[in-house]
C-alpha positions as a Markdown table, in Angstrom:
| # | Residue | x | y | z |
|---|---|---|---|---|
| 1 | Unk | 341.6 | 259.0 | 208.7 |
| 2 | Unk | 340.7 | 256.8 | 211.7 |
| 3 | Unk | 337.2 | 255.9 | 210.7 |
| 4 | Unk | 334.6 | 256.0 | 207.8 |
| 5 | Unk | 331.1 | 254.8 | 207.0 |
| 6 | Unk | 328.6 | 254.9 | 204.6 |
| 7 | Unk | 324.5 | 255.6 | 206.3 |
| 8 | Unk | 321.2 | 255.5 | 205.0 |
| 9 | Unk | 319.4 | 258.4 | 207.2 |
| 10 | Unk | 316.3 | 256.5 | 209.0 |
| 11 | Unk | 314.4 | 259.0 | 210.6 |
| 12 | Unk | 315.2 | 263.0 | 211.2 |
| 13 | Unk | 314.1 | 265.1 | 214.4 |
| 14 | Unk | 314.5 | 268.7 | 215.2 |
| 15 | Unk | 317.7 | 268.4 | 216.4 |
| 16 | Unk | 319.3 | 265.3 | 215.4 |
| 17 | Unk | 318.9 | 262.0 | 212.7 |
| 18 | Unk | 319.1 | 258.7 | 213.2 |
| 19 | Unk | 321.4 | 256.6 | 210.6 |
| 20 | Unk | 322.2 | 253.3 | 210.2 |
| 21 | Unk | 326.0 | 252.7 | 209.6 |
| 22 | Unk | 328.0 | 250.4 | 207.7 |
| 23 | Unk | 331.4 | 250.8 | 208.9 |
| 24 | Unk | 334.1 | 250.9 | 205.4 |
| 25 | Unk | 336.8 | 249.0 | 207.4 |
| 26 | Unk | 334.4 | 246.2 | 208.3 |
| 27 | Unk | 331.3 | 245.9 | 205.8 |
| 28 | Unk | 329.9 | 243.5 | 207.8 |
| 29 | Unk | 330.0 | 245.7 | 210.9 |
| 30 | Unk | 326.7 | 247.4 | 211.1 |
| 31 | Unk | 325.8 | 250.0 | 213.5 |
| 32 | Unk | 322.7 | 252.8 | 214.5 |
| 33 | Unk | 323.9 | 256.6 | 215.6 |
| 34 | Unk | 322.1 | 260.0 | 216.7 |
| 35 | Unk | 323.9 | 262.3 | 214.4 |
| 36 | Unk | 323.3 | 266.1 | 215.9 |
| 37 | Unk | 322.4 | 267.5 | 212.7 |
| 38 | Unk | 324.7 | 270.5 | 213.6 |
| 39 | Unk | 327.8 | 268.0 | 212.0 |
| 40 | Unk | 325.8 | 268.2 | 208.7 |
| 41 | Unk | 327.7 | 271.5 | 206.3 |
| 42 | Unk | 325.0 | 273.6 | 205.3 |
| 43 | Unk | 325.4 | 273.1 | 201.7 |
| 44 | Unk | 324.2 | 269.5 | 202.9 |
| 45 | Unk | 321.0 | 270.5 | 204.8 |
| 46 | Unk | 318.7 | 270.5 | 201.4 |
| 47 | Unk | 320.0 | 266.8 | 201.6 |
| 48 | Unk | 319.2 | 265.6 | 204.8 |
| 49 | Unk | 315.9 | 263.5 | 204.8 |
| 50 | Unk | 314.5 | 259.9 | 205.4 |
| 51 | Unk | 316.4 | 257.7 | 202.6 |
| 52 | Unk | 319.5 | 259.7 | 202.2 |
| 53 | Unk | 322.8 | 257.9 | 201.5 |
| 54 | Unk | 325.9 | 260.2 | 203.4 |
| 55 | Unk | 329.5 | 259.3 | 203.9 |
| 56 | Unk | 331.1 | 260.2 | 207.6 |
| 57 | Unk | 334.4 | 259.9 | 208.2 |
| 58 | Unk | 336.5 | 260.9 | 211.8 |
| 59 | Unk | 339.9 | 261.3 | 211.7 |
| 60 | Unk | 342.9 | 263.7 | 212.8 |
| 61 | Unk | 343.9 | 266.8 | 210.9 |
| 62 | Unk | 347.3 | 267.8 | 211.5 |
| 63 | Unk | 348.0 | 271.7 | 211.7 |
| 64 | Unk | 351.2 | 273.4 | 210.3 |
| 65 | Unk | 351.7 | 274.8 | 214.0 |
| 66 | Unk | 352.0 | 270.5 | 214.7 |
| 67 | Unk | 348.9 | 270.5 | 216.4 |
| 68 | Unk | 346.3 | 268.0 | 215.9 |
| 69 | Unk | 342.5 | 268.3 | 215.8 |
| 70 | Unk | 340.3 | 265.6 | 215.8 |
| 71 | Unk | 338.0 | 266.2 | 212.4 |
| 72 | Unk | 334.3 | 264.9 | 211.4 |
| 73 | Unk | 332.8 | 265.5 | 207.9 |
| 74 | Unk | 329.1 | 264.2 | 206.7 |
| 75 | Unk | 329.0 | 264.1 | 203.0 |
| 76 | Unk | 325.5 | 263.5 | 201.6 |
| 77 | Unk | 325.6 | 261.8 | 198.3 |
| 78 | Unk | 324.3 | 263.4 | 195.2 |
| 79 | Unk | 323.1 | 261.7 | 192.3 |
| 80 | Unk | 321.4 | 263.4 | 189.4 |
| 81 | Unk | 317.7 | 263.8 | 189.2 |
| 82 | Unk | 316.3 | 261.9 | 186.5 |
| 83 | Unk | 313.3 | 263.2 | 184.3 |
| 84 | Unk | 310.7 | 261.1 | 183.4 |
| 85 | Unk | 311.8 | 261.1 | 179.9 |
| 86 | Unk | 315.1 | 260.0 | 180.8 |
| 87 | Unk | 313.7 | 257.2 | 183.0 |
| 88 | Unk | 311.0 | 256.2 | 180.1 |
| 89 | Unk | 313.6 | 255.9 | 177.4 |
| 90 | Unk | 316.1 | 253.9 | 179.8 |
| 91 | Unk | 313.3 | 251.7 | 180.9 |
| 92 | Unk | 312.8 | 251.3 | 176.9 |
| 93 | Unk | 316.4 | 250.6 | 175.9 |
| 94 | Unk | 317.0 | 248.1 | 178.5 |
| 95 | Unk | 313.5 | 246.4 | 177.9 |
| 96 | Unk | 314.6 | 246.4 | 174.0 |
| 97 | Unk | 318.3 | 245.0 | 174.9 |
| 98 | Unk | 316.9 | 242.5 | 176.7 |
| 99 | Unk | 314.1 | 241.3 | 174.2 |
| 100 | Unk | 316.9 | 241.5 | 171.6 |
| 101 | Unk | 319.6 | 238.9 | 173.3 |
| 102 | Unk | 316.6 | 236.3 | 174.6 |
């Protein structure tokens, strides 16, 4: 792999988003990119919106013929939706830990 970052998608048009970038070599690198929203897999499309958290990494991919390509892949990150339930009784467990130890 030649390059990775993590991005938080700022703003999405008809044809491409704009991300900020945190580069994984150098955390403290920070950078802004038009991603053409063609790069994103269509699994990933659902994902794409103001907020989301992706993973885009550009490298080489060698071929068994010896060829190289270059290679880009947008990952989108996916978390599990929480219910409200779930989030009221982990709101309550936490709260009750904390009250508990003080």
């Amino acid at each position: 792999m030649h390059e990775s970052w993590e991005g938080v998608v700022e703003e999405v048009f008809s044809t491409y988003f704009l991300a900020q970038l945190a580069s994984q070599t150098m955390p403290e690198v920070h950078e802004w990119a038009e991603i053409r929203i063609e790069e994103v897999s269509p699994a990933d499309l659902e994902l794409l919106r103001e907020g989301a958290i992706f993973y885009w990494s550009i490298g080489y991919r060698d071929l068994p013929s010896g060829q190289r390509v270059r290679a880009s892949i947008i990952r989108f990150r996916r978390l599990p939706p929480l219910s409200t339930d779930s989030t009221t009784s982990w709101v309550n467990s936490v709260s009750d830990s904390w009250l508990t130890s003080s």
